[in-house]
C-alpha positions as a Markdown table, in Angstrom:
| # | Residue | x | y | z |
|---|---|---|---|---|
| 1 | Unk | 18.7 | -54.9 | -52.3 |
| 2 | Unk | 17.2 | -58.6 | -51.5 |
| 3 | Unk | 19.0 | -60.1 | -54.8 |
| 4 | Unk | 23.1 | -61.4 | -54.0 |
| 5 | Unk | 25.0 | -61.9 | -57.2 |
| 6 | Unk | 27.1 | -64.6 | -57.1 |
| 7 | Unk | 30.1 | -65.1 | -54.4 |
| 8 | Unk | 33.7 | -64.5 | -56.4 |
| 9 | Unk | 37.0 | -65.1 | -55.3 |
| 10 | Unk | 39.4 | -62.4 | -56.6 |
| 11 | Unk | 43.1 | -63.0 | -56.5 |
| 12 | Unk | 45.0 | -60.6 | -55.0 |
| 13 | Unk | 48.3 | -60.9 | -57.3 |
| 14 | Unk | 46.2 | -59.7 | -60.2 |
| 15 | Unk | 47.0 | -56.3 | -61.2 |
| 16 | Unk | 47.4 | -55.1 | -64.5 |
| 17 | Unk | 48.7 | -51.5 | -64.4 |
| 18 | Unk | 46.9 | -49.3 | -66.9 |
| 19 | Unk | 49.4 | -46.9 | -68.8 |
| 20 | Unk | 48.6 | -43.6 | -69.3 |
| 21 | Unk | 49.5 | -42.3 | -73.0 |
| 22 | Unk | 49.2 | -38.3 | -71.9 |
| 23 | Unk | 52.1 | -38.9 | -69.2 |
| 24 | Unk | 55.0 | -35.7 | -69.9 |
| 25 | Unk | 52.4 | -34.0 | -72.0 |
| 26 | Unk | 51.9 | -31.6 | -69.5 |
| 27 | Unk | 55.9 | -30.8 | -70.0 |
| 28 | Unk | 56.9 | -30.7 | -73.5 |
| 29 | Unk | 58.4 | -27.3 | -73.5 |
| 30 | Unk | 60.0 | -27.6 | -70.0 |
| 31 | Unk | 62.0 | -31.4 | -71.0 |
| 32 | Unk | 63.1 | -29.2 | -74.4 |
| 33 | Unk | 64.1 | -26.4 | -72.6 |
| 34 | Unk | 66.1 | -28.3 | -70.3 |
| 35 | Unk | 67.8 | -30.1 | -72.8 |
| 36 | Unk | 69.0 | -27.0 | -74.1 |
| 37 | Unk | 70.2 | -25.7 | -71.2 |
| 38 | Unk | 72.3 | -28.7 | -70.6 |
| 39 | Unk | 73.6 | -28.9 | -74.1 |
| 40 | Unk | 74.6 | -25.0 | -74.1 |
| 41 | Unk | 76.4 | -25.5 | -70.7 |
| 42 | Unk | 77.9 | -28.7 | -71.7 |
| 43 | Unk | 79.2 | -26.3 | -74.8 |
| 44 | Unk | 80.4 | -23.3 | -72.2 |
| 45 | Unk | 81.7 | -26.2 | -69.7 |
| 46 | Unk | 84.0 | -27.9 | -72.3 |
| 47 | Unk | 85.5 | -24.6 | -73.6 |
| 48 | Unk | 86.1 | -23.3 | -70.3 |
| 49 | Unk | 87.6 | -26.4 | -68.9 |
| 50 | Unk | 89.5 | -27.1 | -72.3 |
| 51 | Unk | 91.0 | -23.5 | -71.3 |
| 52 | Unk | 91.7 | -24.4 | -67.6 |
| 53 | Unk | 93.4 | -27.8 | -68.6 |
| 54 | Unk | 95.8 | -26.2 | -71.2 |
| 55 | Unk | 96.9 | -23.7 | -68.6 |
| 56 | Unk | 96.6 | -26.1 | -65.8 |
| 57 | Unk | 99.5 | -28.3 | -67.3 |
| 58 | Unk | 101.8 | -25.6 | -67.2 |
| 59 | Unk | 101.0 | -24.4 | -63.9 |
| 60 | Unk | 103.6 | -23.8 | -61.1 |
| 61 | Unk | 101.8 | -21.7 | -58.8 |
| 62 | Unk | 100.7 | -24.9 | -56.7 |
| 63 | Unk | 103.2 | -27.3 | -55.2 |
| 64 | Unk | 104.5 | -30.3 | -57.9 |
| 65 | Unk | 103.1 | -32.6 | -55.1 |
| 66 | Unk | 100.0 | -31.6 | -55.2 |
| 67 | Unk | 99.3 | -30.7 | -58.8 |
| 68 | Unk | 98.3 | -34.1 | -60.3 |
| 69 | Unk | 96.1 | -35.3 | -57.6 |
| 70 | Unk | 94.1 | -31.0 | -57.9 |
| 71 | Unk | 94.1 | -31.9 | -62.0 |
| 72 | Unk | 92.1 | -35.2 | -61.1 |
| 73 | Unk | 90.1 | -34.4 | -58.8 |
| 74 | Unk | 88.7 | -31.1 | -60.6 |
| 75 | Unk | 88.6 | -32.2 | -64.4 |
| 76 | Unk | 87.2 | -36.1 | -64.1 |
| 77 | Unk | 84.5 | -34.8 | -62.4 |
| 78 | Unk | 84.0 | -31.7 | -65.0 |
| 79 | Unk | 84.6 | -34.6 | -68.2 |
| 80 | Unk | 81.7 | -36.3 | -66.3 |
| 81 | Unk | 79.8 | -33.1 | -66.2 |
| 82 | Unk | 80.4 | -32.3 | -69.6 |
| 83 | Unk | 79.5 | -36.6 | -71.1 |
| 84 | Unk | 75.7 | -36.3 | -68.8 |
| 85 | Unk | 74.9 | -32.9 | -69.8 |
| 86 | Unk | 75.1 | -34.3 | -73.8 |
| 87 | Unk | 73.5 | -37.9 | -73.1 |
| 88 | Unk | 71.1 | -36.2 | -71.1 |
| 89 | Unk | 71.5 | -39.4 | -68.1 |
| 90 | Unk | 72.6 | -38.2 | -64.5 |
| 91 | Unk | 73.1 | -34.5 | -65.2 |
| 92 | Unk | 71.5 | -33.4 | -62.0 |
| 93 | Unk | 74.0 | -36.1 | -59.9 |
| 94 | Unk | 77.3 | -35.3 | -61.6 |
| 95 | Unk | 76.6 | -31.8 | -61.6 |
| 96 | Unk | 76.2 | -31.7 | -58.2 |
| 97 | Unk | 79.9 | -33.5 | -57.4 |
| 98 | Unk | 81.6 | -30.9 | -59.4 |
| 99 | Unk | 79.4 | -28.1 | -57.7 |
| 100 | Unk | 80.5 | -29.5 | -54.0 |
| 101 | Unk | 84.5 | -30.3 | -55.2 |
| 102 | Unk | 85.3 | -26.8 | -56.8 |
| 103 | Unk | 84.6 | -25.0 | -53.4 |
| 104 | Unk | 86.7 | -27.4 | -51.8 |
| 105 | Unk | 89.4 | -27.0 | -54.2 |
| 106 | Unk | 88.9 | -23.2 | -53.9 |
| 107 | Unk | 89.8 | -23.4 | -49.9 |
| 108 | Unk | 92.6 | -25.7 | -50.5 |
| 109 | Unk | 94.3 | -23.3 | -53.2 |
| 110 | Unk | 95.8 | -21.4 | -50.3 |
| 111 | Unk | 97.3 | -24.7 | -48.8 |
| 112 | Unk | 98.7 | -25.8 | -52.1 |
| 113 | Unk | 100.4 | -22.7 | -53.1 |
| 114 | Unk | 101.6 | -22.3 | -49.6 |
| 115 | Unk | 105.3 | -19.8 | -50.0 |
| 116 | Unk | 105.0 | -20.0 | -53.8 |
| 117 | Unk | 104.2 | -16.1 | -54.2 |
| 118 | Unk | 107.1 | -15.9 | -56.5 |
| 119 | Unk | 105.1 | -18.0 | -59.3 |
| 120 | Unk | 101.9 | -16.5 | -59.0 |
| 121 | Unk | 102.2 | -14.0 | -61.6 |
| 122 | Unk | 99.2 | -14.1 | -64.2 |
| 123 | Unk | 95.5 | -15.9 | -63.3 |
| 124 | Unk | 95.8 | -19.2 | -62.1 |
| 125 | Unk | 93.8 | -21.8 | -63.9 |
| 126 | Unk | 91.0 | -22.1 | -61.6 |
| 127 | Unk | 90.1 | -18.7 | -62.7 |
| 128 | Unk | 88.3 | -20.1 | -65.8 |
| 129 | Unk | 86.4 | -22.7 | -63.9 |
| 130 | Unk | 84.3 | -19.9 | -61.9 |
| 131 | Unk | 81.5 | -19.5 | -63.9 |
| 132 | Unk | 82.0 | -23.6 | -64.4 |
| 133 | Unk | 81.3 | -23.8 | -60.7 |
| 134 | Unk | 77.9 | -21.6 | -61.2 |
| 135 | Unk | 77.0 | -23.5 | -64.2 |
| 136 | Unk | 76.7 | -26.9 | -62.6 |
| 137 | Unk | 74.8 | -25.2 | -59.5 |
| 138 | Unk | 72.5 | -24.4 | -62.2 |
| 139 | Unk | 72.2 | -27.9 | -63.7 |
| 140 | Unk | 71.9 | -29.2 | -59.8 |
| 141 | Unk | 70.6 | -27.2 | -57.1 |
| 142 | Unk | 67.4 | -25.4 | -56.9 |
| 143 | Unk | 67.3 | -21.3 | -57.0 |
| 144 | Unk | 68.5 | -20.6 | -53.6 |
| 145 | Unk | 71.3 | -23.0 | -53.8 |
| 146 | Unk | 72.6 | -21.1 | -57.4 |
| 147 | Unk | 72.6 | -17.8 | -55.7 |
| 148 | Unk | 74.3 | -19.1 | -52.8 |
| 149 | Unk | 77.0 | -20.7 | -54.9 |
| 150 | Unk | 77.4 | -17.1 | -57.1 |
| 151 | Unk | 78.2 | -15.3 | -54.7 |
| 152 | Unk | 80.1 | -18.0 | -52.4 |
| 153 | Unk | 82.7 | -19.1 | -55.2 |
| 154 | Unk | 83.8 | -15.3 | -56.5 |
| 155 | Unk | 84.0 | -14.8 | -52.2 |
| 156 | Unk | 86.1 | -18.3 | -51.7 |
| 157 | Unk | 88.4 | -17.3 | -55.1 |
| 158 | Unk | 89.2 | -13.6 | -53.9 |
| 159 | Unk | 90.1 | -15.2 | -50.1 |
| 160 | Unk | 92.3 | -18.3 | -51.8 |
| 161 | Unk | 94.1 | -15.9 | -54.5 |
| 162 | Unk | 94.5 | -12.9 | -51.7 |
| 163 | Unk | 96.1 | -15.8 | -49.9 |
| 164 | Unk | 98.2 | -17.3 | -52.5 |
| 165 | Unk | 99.3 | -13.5 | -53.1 |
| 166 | Unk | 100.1 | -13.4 | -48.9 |
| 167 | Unk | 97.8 | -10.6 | -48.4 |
| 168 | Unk | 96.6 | -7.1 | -49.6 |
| 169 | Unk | 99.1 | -6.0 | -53.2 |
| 170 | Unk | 99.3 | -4.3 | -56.3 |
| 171 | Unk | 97.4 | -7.3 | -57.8 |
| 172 | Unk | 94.2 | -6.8 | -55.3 |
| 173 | Unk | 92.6 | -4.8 | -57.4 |
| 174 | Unk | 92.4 | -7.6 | -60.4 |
| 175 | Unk | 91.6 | -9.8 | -57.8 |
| 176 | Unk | 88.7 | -7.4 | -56.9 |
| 177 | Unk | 87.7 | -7.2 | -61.0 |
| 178 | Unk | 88.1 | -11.1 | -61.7 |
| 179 | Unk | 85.8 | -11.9 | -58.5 |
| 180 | Unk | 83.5 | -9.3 | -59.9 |
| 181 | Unk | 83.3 | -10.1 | -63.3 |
| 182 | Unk | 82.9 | -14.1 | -62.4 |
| 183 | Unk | 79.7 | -12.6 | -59.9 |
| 184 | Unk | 78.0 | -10.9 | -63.0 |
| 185 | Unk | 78.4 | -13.8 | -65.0 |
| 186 | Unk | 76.9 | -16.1 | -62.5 |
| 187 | Unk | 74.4 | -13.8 | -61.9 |
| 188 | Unk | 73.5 | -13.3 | -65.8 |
| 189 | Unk | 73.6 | -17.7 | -66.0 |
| 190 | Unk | 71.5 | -17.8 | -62.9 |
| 191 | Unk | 68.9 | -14.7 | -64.6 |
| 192 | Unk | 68.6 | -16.6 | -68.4 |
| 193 | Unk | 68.2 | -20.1 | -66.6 |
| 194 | Unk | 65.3 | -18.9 | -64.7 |
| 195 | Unk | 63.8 | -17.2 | -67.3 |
| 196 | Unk | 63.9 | -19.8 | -69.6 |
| 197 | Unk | 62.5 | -22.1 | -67.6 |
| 198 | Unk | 59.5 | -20.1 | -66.2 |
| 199 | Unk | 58.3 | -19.4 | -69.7 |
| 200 | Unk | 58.8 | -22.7 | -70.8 |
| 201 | Unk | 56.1 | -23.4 | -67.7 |
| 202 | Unk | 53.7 | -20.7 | -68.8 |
| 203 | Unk | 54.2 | -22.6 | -72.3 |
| 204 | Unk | 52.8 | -26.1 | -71.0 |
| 205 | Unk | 50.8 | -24.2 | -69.3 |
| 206 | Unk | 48.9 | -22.8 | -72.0 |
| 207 | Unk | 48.9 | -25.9 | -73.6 |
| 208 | Unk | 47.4 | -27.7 | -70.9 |
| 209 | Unk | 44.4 | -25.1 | -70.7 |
| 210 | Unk | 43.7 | -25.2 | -74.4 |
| 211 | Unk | 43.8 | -28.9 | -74.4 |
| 212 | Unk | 41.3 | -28.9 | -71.4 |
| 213 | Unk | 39.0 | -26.1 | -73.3 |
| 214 | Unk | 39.3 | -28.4 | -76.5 |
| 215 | Unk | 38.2 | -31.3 | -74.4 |
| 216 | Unk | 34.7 | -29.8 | -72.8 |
| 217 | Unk | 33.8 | -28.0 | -76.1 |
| 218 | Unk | 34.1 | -31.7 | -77.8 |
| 219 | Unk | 32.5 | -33.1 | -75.4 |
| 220 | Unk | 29.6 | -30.3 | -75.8 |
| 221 | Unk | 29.3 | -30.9 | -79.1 |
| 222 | Unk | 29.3 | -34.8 | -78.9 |
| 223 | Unk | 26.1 | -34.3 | -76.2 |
| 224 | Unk | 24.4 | -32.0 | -78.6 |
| 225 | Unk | 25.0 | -34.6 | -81.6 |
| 226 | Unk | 23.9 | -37.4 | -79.6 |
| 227 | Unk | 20.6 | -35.4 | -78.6 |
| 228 | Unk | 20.2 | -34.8 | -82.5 |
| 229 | Unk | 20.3 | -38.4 | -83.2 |
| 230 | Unk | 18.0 | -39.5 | -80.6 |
| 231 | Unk | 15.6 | -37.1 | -81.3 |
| 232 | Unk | 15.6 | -38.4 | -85.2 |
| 233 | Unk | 15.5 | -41.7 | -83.9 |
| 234 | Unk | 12.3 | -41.2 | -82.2 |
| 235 | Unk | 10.7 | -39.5 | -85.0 |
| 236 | Unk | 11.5 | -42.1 | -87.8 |
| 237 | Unk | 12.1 | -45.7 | -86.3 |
| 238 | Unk | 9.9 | -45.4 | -82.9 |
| 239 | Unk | 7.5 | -43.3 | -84.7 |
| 240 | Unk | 7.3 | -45.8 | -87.6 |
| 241 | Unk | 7.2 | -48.6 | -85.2 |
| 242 | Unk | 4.1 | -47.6 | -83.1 |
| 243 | Unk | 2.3 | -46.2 | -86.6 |
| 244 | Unk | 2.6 | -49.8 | -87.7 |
| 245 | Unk | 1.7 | -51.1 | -84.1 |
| 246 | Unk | -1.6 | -49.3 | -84.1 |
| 247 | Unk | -2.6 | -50.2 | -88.0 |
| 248 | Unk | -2.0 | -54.1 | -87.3 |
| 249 | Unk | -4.7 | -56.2 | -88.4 |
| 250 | Unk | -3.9 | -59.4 | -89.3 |
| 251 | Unk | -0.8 | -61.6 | -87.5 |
| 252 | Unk | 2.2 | -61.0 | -90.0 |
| 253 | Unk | 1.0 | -57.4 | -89.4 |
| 254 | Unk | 1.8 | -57.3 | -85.7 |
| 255 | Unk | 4.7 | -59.7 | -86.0 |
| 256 | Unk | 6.2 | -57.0 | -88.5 |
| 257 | Unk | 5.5 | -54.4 | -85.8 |
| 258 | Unk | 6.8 | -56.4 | -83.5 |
| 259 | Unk | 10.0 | -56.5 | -85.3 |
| 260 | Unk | 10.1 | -52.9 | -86.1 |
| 261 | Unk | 9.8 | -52.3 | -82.4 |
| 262 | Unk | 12.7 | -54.4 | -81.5 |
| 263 | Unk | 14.8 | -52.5 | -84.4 |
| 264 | Unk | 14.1 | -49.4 | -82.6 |
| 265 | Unk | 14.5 | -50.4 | -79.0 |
| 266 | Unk | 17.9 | -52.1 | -80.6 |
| 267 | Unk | 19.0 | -48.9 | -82.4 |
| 268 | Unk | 17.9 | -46.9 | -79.7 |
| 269 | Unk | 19.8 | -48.6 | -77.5 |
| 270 | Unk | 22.9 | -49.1 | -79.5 |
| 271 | Unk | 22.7 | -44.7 | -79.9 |
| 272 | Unk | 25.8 | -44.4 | -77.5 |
| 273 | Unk | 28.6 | -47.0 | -79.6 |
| 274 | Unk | 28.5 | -48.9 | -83.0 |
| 275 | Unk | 27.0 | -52.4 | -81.8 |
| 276 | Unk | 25.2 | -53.6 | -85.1 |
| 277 | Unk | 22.9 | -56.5 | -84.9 |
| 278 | Unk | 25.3 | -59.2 | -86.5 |
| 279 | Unk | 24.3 | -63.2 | -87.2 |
| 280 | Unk | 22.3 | -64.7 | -84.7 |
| 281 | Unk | 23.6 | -67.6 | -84.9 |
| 282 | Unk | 23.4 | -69.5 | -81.0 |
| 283 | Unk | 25.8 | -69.0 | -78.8 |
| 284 | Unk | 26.9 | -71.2 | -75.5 |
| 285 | Unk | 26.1 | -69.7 | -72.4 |
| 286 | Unk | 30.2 | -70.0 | -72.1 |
| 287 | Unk | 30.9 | -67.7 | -74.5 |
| 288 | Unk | 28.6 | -65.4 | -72.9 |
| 289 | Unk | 30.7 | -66.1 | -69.4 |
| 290 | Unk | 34.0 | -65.8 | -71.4 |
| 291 | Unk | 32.9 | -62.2 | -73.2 |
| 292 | Unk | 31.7 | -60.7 | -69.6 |
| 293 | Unk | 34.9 | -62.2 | -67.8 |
| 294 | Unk | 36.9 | -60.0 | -71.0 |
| 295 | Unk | 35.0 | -56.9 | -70.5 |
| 296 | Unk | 35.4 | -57.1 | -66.9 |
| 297 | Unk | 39.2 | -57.4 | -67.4 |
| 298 | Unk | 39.4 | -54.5 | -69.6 |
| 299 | Unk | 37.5 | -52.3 | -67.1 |
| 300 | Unk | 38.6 | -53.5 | -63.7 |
| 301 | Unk | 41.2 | -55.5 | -63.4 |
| 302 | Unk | 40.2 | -56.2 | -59.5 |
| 303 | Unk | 36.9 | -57.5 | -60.2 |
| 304 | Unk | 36.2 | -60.9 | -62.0 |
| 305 | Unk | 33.1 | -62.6 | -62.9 |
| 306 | Unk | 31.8 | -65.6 | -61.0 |
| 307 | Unk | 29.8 | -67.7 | -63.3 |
| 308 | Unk | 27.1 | -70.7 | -62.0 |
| 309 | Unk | 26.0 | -72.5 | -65.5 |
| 310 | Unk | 24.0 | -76.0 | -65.6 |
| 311 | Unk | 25.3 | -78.3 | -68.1 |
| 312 | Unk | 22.0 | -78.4 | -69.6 |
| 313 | Unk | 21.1 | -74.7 | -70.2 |
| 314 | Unk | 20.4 | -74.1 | -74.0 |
| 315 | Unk | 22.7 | -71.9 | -76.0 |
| 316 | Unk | 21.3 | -68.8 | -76.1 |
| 317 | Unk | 20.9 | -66.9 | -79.8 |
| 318 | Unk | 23.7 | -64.3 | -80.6 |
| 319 | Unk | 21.2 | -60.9 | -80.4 |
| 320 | Unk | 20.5 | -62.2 | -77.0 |
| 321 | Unk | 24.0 | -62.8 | -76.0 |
| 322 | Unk | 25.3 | -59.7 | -77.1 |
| 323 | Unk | 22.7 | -57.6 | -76.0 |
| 324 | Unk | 23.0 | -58.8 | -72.6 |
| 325 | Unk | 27.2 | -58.5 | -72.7 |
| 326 | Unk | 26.6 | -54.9 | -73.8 |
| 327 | Unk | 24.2 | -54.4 | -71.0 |
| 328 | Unk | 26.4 | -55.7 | -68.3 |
| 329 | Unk | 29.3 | -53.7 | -70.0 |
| 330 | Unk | 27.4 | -50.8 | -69.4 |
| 331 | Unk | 26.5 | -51.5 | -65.8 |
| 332 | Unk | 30.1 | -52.4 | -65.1 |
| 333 | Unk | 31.4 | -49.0 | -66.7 |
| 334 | Unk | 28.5 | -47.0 | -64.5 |
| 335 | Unk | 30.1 | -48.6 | -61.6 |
| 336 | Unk | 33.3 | -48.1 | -62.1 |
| 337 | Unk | 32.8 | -44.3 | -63.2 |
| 338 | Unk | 30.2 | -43.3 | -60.6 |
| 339 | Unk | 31.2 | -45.8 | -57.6 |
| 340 | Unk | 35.0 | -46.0 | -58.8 |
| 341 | Unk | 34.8 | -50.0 | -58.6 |
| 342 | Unk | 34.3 | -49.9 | -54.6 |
| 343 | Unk | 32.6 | -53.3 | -53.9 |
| 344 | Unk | 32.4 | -54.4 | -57.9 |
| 345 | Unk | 31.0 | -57.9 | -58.1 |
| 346 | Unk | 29.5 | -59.8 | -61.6 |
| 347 | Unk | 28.0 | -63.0 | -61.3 |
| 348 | Unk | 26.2 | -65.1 | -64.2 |
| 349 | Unk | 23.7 | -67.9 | -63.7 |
| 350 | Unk | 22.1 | -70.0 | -66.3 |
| 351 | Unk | 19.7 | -73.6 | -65.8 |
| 352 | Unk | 17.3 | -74.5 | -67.9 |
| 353 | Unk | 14.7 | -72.2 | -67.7 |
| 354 | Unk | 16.7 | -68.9 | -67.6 |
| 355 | Unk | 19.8 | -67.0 | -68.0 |
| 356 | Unk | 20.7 | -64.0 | -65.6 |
| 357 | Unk | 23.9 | -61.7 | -65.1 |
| 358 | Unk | 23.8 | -59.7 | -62.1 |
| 359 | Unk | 26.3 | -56.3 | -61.1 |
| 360 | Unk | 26.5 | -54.8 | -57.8 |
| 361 | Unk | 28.8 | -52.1 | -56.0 |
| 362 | Unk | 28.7 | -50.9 | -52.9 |
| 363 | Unk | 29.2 | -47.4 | -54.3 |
| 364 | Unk | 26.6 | -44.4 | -53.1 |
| 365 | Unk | 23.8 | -45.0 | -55.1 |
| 366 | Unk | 22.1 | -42.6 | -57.1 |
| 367 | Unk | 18.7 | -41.0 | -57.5 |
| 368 | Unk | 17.1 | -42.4 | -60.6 |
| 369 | Unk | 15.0 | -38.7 | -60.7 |
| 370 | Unk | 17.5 | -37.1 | -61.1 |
| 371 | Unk | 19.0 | -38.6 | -64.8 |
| 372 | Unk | 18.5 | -36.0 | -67.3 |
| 373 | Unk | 16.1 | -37.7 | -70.1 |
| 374 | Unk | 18.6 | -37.3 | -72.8 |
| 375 | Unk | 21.2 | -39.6 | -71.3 |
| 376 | Unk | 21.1 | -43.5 | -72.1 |
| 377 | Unk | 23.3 | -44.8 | -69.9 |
| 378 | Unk | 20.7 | -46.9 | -68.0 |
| 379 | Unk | 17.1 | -46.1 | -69.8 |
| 380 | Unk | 18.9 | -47.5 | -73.4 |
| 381 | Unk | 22.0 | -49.0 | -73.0 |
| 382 | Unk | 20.7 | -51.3 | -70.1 |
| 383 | Unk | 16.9 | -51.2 | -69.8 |
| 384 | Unk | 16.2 | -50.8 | -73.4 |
| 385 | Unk | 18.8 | -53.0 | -74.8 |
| 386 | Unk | 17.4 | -56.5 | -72.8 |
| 387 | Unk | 14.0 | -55.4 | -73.5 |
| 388 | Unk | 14.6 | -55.2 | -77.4 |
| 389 | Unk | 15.5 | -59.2 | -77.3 |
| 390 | Unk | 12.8 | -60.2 | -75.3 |
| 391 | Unk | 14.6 | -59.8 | -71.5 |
| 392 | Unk | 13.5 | -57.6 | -68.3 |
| 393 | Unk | 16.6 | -55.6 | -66.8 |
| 394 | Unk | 15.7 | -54.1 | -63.2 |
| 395 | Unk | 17.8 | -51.6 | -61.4 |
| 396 | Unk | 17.8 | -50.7 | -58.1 |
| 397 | Unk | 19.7 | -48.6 | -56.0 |
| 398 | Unk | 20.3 | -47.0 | -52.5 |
| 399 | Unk | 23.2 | -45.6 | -50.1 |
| 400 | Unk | 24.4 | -48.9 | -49.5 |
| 401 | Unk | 24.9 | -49.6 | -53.7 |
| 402 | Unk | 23.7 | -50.0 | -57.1 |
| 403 | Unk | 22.2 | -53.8 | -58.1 |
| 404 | Unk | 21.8 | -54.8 | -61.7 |
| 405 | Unk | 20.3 | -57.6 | -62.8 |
| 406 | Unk | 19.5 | -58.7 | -66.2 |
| 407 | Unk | 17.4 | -61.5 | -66.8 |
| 408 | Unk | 15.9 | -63.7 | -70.5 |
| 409 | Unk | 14.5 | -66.5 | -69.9 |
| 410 | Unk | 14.6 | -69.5 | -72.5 |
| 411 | Unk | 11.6 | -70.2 | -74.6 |
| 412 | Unk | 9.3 | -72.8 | -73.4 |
């Protein structure tokens, strides 16, 4: 590649992030399926704790000493528990302190009913918060964490209460049934969590692979359509063209096949997006600059265009102009897609005599051979499109990049 396009300076501090519109698609079942499971514990939670708390103010089985602090340290946290699992903001945080405090609290139970024996008569409140415990491990911890926490608080509340109850008695077998019964209820929380969330992932899934098999037969059917019109295209307006090319006689006879020619080249060229001819009123080499330096923006945010214009170059008419910004877009686009932007430079120089807009990567190249005939990325949305106005657009490519350069030259 002999031909440089301009030199251009590209700030570094530009970067305009592009958003993605499809971002959580991919897990619309699991986010509702979560928030279910957080509002149903939240439900479970505040019953169970509203139990506890009644029967915790009542409580004499722990020392008066140490009651107030255990009610505060076990029930903020649980209120907390309960107000992030509704709002839906720092469940997996809050959950988590209440999952590490009630173990704690369960190996402190023996030191703060220490020689109280006498008032340990009934279920002490901490009972109810069990399944609490296994709820917010739920909400927290990933699936070997919730089975460690079943089985570990039923363990830790049978070893506190035996304590509390100074070792084996009468009441060891409803210890043995409570710690039981708060296992198979962890267990069954642990089971429907799982459960729910695994289908909720074969849901999204499922969604994700019809989307993506929606995608390809659309895009299918949008070659096959585009292979339709091109090959009517050929037959009416090419066709129509070189009949009235071959019959010319006289000169408004080939000057209307010459316009019936660039009609064809235009529409032929204009097969792959809705560019109509519009006025041709002229346009200042400028706004030519200004519409490539947009384009560019939109596509690549990294690159920019470097533009060399002498104050006397002519405006240029507006079929020219926005052939050639079409042109470029498409040589931009074909870089960015195929050589993802590595190397992207645009330049545009205009004097007197000519304008030209030049686009290089330093991408792979390609093998020209190899383009099936029925694509127009190059052939009509580049080659054909400057040709239909008059210009000459030259591509050529190798491993060390793709050049494009698109030239018109002013009339003389």
């Amino acid at each position: 590649m002999t031909t440089e396009p301009l030199p251009i300076a590209v700030d570094p501090a530009v970067r305009r992030p592009l958003g993605d519109i499809a971002a959580g698609a991919e897990r619309f079942t699991q986010a509702r399926v979560e928030r279910i499971i957080r509002i149903v514990v939240a439900l479970g939670c505040a019953v169970l704790g509203t139990q506890a708390f009644l029967n915790a103010l009542g409580s004499r089985q722990e020392a008066p000493p140490a009651h107030l602090p255990l009610l505060l340290v076990v029930f903020i946290p649980l209120a907390m528990m309960v107000a992030a699992s509704v709002a839906g903001v720092g469940v997996r945080t809050v959950a988590g302190i209440f999952a590490v405090v009630f173990p704690i609290v369960l190996l402190c139970w023996p030191l703060v009913t220490y020689a109280r024996a006498d008032a340990a008569d009934g279920a002490p409140w901490i009972w109810y918060l069990l399944n609490v415990g296994t709820s917010a491990a739920v909400l927290a911890f990933g699936l070997p964490l919730q089975i460690a926490w079943a089985a570990l608080i039923p363990i830790l509340y049978a070893i506190s209460r035996l304590a509390q109850l100074g070792g084996p008695s009468s009441d060891a077998v409803d210890v043995a049934r409570d710690t039981v019964f708060a296992a198979i209820l962890a267990a069954v929380v642990i089971t429907l969590g799982r459960l729910l969330r695994g289908v909720a992932v074969g849901i999204d899934q499922a969604r994700s692979d019809a989307v993506a098999s929606y995608a390809v037969a659309a895009a299918n059917n949008a070659a096959e359509t585009e292979r339709v019109a091109v090959a009517a295209l050929m037959h009416d307006s090419v066709l129509a063209a070189l009949i009235a090319a071959e019959r010319a006689r006289t000169p408004r006879e080939e000057a209307l096949a010459t316009a019936m020619a660039r009609e064809a080249l235009t529409r032929l060229a204009n097969t792959d997006q809705d560019a109509g001819e519009g006025p041709d009123e002229p346009v200042a080499v400028t706004a030519i600059a200004a519409a490539l330096e947009r384009v560019v923006a939109d596509l690549d945010a990294n690159a920019a265009v470097a533009a060399d214009i002498d104050a006397a170059a002519p405006t240029v008419p507006g079929r020219v102009a926005r052939a050639v910004v079409l042109a470029a877009t498409q040589a931009v686009s074909n870089a960015i897609v195929h050589a993802h932007g590595e190397g992207l430079r645009v330049g545009l120089r205009a004097d007197r005599q000519r304008l030209r807009v030049q686009v290089i990567d330093r991408g792979p190249g390609f093998d020209p051979a190899g383009i099936p005939d029925d694509r127009l990325g190059i052939r009509g949305s580049i080659v054909a499109r400057v040709a239909a106005v008059g210009g000459r657009a030259r591509v050529r490519t190798g491993t060390g990049g793709t050049l494009v350069v698109l030239d018109w030259e002013f009339p003389r």
